[in-house]
Backbone and ligand atoms as CSV (ligand in chain L), in Angstrom:
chain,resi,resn,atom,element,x,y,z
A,1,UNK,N,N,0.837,-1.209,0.000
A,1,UNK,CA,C,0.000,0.000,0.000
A,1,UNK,C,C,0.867,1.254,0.000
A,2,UNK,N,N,0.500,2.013,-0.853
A,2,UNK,CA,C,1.197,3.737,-0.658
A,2,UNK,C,C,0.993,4.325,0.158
A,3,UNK,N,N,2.239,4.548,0.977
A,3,UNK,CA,C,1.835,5.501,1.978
A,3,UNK,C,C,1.507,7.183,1.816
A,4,UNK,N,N,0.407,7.750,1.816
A,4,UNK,CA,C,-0.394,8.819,1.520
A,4,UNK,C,C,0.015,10.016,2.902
A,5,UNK,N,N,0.524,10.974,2.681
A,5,UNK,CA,C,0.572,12.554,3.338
A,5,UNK,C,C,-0.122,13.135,3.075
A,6,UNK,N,N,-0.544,13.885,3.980
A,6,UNK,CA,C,-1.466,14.734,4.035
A,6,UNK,C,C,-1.243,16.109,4.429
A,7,UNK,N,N,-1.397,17.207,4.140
A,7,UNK,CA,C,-1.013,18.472,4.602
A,7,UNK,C,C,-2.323,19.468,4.086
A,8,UNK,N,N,-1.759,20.553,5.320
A,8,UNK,CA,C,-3.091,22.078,5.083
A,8,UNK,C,C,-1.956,23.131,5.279
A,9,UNK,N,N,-3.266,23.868,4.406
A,9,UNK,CA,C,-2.163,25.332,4.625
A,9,UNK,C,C,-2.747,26.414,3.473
A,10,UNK,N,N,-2.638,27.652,4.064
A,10,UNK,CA,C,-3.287,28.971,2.740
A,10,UNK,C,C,-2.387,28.803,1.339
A,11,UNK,N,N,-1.030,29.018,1.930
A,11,UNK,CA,C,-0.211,29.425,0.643
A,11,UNK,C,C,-0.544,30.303,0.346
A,12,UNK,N,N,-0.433,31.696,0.773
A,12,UNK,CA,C,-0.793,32.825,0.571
A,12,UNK,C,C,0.379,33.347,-0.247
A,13,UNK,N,N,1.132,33.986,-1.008
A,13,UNK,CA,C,2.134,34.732,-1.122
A,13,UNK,C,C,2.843,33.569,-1.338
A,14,UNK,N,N,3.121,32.772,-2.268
A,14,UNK,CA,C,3.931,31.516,-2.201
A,14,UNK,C,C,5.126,31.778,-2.188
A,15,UNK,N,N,5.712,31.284,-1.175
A,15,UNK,CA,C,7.062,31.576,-0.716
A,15,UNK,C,C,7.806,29.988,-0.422
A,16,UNK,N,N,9.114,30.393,-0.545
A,16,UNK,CA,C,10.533,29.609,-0.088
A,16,UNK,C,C,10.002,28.521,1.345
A,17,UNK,N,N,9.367,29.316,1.904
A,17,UNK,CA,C,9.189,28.250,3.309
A,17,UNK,C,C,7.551,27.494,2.908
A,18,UNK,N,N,7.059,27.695,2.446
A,18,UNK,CA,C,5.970,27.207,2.309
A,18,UNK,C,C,6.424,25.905,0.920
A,19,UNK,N,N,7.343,25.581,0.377
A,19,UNK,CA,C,7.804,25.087,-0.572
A,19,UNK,C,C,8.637,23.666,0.080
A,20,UNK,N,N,9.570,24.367,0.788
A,20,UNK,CA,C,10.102,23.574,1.704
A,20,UNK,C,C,9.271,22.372,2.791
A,21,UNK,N,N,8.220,22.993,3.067
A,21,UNK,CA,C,7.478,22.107,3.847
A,21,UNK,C,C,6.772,21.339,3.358
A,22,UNK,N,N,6.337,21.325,2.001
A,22,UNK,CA,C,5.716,20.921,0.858
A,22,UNK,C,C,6.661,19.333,0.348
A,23,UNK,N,N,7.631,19.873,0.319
A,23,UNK,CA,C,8.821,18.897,-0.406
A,23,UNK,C,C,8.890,17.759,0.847
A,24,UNK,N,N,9.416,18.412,2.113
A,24,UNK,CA,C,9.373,17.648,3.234
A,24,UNK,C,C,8.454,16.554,3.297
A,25,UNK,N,N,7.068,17.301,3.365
A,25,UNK,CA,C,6.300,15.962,3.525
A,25,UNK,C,C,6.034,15.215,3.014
A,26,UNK,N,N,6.118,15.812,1.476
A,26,UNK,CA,C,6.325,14.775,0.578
A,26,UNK,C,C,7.413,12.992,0.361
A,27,UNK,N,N,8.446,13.740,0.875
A,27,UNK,CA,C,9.739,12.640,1.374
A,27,UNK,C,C,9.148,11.517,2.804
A,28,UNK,N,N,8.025,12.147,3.410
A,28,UNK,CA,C,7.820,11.372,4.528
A,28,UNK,C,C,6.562,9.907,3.461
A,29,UNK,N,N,6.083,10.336,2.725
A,29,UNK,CA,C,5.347,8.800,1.775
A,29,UNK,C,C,5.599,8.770,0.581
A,30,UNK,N,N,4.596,8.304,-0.327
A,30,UNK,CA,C,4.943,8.017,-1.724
A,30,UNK,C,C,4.028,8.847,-2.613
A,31,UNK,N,N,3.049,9.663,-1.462
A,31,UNK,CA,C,1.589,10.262,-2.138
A,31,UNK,C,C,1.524,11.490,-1.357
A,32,UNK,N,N,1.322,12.591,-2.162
A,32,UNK,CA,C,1.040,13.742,-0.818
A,32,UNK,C,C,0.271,14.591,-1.472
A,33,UNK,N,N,-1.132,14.782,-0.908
A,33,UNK,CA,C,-2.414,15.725,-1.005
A,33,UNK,C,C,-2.419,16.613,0.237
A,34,UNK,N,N,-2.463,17.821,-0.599
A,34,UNK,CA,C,-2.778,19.141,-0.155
A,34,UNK,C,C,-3.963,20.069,0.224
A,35,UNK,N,N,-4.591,20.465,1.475
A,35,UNK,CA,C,-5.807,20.795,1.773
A,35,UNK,C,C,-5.473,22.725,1.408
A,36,UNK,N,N,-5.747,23.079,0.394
A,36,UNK,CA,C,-5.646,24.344,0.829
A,36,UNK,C,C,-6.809,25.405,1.113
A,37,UNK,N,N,-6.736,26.208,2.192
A,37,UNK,CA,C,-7.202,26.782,2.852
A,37,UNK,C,C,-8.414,27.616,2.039
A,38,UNK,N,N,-9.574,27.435,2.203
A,38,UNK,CA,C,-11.057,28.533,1.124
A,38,UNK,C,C,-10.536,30.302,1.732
A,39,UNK,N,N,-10.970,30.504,0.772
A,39,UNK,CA,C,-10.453,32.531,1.100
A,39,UNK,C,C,-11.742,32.614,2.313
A,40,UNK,N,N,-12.805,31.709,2.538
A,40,UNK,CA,C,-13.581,32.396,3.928
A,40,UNK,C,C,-12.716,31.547,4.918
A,41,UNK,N,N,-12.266,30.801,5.053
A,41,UNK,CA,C,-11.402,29.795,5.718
A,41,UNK,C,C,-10.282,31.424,6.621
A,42,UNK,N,N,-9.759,31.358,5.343
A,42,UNK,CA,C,-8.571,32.420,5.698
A,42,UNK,C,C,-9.061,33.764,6.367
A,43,UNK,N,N,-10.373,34.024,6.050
A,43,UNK,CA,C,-10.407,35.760,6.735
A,43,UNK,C,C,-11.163,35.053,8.087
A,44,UNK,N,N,-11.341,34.116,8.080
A,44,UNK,CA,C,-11.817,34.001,9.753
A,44,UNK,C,C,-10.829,33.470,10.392
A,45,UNK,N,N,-9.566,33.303,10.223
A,45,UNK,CA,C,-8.124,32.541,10.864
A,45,UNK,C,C,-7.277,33.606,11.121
A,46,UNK,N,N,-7.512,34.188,9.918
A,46,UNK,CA,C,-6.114,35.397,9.942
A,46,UNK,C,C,-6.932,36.741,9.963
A,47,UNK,N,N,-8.007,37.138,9.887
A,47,UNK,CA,C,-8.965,38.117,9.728
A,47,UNK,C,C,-8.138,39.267,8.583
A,48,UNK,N,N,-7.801,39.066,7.183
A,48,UNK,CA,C,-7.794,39.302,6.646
A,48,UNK,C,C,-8.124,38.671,5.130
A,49,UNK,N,N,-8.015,38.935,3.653
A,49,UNK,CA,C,-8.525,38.438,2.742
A,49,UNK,C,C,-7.123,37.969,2.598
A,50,UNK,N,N,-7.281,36.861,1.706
A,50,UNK,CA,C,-5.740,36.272,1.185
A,50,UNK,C,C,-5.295,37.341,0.077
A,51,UNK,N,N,-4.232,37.122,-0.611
A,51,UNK,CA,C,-3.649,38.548,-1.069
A,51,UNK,C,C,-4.232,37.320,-2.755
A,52,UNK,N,N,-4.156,36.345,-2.937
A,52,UNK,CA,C,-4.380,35.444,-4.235
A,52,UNK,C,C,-5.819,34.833,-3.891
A,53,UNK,N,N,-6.399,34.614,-4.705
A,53,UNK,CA,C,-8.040,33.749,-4.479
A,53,UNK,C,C,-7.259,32.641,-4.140
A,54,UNK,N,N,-8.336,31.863,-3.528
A,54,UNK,CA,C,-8.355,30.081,-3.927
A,54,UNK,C,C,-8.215,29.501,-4.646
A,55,UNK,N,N,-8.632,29.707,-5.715
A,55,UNK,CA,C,-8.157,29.375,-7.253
A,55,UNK,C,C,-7.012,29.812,-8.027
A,56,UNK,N,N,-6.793,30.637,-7.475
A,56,UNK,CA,C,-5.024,30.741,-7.973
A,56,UNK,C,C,-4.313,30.167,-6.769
A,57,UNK,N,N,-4.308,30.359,-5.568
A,57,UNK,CA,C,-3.556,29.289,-4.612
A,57,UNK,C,C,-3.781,27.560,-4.824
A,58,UNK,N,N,-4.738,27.255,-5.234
A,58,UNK,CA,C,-5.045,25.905,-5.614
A,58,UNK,C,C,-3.835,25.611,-6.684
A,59,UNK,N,N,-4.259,26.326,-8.128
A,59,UNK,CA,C,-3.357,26.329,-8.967
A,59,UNK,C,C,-2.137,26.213,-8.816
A,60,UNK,N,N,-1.294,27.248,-7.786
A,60,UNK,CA,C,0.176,27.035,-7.972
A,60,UNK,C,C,0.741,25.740,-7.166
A,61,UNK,N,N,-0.420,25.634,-6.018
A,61,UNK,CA,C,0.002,23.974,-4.975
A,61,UNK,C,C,-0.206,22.982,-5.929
A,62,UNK,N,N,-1.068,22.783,-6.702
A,62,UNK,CA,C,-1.003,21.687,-7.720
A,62,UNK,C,C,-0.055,21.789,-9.075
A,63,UNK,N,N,0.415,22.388,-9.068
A,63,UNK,CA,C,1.311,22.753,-10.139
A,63,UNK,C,C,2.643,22.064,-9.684
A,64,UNK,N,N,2.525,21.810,-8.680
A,64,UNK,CA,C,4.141,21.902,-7.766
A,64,UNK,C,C,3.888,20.026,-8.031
A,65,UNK,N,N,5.604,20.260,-8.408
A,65,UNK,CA,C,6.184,18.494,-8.356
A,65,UNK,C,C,5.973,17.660,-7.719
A,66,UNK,N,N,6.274,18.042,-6.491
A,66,UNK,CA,C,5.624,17.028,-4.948
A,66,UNK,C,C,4.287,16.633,-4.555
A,67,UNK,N,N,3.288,16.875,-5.595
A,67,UNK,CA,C,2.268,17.578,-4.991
A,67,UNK,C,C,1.201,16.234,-6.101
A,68,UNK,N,N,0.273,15.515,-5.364
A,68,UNK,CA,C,-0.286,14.247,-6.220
A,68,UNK,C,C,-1.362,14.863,-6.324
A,69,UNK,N,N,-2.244,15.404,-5.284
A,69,UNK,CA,C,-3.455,15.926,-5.265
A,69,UNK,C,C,-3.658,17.229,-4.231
A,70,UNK,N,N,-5.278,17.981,-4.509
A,70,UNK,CA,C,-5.083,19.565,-3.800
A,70,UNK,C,C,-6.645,19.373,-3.907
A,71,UNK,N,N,-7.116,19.992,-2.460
A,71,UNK,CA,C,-8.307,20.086,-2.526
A,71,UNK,C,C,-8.595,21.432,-1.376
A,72,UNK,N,N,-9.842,21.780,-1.731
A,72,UNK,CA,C,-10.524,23.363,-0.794
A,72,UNK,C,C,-10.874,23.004,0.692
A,73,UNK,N,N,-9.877,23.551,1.591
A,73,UNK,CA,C,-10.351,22.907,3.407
A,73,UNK,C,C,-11.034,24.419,3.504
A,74,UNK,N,N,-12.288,23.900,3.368
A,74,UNK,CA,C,-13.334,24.784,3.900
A,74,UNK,C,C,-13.566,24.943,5.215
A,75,UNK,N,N,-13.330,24.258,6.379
A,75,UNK,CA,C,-13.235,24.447,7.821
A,75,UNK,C,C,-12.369,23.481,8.928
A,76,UNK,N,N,-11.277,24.109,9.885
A,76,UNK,CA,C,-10.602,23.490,10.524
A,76,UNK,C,C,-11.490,22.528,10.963
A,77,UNK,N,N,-12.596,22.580,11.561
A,77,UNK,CA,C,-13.176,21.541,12.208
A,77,UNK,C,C,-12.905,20.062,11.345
A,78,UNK,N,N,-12.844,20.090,10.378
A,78,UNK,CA,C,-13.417,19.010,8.750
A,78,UNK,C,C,-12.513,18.063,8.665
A,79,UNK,N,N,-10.872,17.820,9.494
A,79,UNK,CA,C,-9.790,17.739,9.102
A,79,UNK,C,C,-9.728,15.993,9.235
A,80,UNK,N,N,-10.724,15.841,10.559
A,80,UNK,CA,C,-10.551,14.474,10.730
A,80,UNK,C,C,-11.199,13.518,9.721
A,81,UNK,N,N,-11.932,14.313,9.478
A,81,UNK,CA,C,-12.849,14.114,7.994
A,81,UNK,C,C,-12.414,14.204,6.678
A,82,UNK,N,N,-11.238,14.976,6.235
A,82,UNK,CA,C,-10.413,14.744,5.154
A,82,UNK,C,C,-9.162,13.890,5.580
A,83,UNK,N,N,-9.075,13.839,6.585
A,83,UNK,CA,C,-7.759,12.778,6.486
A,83,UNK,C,C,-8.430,10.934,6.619
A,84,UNK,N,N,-9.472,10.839,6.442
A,84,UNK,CA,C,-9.834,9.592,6.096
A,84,UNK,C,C,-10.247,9.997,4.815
A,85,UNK,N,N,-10.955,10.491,4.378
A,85,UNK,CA,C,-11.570,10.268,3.346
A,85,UNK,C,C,-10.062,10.118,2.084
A,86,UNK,N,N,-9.019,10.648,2.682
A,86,UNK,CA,C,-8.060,10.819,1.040
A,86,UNK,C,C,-7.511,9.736,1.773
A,87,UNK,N,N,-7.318,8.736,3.257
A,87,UNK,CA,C,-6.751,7.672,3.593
A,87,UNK,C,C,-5.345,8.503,3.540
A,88,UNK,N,N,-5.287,8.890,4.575
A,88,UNK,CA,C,-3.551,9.268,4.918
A,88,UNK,C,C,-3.515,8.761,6.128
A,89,UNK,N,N,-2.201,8.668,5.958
A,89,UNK,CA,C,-1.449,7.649,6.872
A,89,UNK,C,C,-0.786,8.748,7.426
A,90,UNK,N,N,-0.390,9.567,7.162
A,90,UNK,CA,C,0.663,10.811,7.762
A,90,UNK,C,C,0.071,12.273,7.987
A,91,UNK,N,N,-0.495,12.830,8.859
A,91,UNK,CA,C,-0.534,14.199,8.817
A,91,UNK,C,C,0.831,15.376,9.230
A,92,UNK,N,N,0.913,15.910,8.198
A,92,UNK,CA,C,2.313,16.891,8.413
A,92,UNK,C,C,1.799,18.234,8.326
A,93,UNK,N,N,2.536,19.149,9.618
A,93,UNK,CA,C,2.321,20.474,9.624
A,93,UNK,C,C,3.273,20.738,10.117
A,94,UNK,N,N,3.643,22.387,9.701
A,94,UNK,CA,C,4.592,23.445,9.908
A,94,UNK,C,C,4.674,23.439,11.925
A,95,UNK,N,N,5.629,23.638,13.004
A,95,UNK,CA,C,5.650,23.183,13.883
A,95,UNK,C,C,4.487,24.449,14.624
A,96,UNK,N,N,4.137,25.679,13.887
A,96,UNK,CA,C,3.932,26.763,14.586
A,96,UNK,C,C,2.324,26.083,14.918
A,97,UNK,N,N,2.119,25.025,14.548
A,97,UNK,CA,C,0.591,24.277,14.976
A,97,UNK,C,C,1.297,22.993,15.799
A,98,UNK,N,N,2.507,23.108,16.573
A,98,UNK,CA,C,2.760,21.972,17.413
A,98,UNK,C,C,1.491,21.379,18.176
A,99,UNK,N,N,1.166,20.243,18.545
A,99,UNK,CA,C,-0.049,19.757,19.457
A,99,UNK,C,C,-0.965,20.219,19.060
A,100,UNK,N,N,-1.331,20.907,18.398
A,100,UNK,CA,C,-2.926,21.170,17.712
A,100,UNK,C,C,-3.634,20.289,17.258
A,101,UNK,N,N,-2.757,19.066,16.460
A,101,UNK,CA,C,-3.523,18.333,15.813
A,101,UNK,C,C,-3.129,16.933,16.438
A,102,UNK,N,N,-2.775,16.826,17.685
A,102,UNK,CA,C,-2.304,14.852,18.405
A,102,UNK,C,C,-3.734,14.640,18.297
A,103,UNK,N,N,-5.040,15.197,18.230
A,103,UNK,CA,C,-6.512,14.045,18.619
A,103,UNK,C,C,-6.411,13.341,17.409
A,104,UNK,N,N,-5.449,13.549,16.392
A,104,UNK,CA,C,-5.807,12.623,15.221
A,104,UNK,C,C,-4.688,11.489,15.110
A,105,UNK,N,N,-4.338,11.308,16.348
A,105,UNK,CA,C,-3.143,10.297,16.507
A,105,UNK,C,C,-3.616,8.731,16.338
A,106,UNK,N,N,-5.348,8.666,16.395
A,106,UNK,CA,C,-5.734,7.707,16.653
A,106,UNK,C,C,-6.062,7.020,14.924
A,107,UNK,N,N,-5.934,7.952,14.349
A,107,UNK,CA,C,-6.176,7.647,12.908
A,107,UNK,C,C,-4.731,7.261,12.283
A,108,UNK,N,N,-3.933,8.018,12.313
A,108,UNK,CA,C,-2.589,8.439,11.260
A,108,UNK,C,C,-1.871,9.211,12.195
A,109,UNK,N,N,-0.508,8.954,11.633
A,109,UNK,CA,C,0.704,9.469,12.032
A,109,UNK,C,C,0.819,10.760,12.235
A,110,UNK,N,N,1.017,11.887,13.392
A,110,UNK,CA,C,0.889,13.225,12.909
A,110,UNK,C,C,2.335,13.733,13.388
A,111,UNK,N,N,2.813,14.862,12.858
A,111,UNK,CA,C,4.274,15.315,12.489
A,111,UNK,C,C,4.516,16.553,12.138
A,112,UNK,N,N,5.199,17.482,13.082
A,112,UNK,CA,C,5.556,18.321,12.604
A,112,UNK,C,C,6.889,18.836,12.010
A,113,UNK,N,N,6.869,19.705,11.327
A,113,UNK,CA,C,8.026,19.741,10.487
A,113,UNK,C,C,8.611,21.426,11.344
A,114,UNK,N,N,9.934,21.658,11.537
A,114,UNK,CA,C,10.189,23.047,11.763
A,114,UNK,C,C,9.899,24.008,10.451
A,115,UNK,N,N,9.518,24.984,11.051
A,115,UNK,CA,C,9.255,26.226,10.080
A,115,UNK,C,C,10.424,26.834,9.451
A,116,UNK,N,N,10.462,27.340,8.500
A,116,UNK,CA,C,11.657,27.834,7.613
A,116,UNK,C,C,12.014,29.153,8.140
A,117,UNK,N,N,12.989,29.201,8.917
A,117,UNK,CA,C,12.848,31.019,9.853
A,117,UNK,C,C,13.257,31.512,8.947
A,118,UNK,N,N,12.603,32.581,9.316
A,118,UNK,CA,C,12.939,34.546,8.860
A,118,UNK,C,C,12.367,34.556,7.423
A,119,UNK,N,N,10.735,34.032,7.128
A,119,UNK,CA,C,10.147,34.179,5.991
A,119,UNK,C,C,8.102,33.751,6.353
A,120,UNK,N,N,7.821,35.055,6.166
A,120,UNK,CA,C,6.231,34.385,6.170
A,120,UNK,C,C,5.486,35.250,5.462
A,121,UNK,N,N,4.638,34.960,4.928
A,121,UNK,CA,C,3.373,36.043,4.054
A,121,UNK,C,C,3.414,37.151,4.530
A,122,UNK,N,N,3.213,37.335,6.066
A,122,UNK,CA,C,2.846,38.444,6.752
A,122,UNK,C,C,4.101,39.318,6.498
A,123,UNK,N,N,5.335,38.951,6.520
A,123,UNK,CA,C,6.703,39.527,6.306
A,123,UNK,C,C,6.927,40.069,5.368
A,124,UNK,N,N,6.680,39.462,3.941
A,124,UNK,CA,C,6.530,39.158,2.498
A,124,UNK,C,C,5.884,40.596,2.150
A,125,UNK,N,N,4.366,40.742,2.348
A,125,UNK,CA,C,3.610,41.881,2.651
A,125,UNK,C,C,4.046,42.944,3.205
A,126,UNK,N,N,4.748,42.813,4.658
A,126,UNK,CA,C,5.095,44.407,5.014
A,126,UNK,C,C,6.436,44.986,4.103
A,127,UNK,N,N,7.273,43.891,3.731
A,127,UNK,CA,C,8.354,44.354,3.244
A,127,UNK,C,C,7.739,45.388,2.060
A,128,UNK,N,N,7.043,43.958,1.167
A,128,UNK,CA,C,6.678,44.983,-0.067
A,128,UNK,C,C,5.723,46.122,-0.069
A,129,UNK,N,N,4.843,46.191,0.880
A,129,UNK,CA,C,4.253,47.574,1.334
A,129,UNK,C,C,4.702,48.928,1.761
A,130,UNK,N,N,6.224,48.551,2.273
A,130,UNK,CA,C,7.035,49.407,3.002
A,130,UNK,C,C,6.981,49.512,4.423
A,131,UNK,N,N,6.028,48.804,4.723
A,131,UNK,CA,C,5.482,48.975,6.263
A,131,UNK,C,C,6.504,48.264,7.270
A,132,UNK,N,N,7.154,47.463,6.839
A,132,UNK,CA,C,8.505,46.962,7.803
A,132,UNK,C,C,9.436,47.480,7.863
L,1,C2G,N1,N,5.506,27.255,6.815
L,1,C2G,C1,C,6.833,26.921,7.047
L,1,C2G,N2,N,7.770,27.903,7.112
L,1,C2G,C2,C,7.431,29.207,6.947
L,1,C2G,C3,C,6.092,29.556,6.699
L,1,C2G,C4,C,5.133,28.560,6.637
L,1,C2G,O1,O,7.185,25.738,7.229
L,1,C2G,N3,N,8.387,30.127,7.037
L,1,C2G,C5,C,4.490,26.188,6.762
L,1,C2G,C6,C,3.445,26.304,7.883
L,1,C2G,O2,O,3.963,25.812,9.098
L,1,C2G,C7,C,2.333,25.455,7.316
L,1,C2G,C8,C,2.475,25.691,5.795
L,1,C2G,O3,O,3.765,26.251,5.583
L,1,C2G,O4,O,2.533,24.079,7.599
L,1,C2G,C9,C,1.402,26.636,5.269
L,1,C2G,O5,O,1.481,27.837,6.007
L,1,C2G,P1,P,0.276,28.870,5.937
L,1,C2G,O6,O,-0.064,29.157,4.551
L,1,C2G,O7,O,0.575,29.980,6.884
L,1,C2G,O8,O,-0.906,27.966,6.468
L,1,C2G,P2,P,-1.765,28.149,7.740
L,1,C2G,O9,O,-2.509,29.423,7.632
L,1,C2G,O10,O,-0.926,27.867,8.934
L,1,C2G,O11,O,-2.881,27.039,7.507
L,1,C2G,O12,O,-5.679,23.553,8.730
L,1,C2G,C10,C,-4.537,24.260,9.010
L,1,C2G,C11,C,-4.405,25.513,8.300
L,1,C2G,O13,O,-5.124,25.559,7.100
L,1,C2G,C12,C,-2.943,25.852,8.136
């Protein structure tokens, strides 16, 4: 059987660290599907609009090499619910959600990966705004 990864995430501003974590989890099976985040998803998490729709963030996560499948996580609650339904064996996230997600220990493997320092959307944004 293939072992199947699973990962979430906006991908807002696609950046270097968001790429990296991508590749990572990919190396942890043989299959890795991507939940990315709905633009109402994102303004009730981050209380702002994503700077790209959903449909262009969809686009560039599925575009990417590592990347088998990509689908719309319309609500954190849903997760235990997409990680059976695509049958993953591995849930991988960035560490800044350490312990957030062990209740799904009982299903699949869960794992965090360290974050790529000194790079995030929010950073990305002030730089190019001038505001940093
Ligand atoms: N990430 C990283 N290094 C960075 C920035 C981000 O490893 N410098 C990782 C995050 O830890 C996360 C992934 O990239 O695993 C996507 O990050 P975001 O787009 O910020 O996603 P987030 O809003 O945390 O959404 O259901 C969970 C959420 O949808 C996760």
């Amino acid at each position: 059987m293939p072992r199947t990864v699973i990962t979430f995430g906006t991908f807002d501003v696609f950046h270097v660290g968001h790429l990296r974590v991508i590749e990572r989890a990919a190396a942890l099976g043989d299959r890795l599907v991507v939940g990315v985040s709905a633009d109402a998803l994102n303004l009730s998490k981050k209380g702002r609009e994503p700077v790209f729709s959903q449909a262009e963030r969809i686009a560039i996560v599925a575009a990417l090499k590592p990347v088998d499948a990509v689908f719309i996580e319309e609500s954190l609650e849903l997760k235990r619910d997409y990680i059976l339904e695509h049958q993953a064996d591995v849930l991988v996230m960035g560490d800044d959600w350490a312990g957030r997600f062990d209740e799904f220990k009982d299903i699949c493997e869960v794992v965090y990966l360290p974050r790529t320092p000194a790079i995030s959307t929010t950073a990305l944004i002030e730089k190019i705004s001038g505001t940093a």
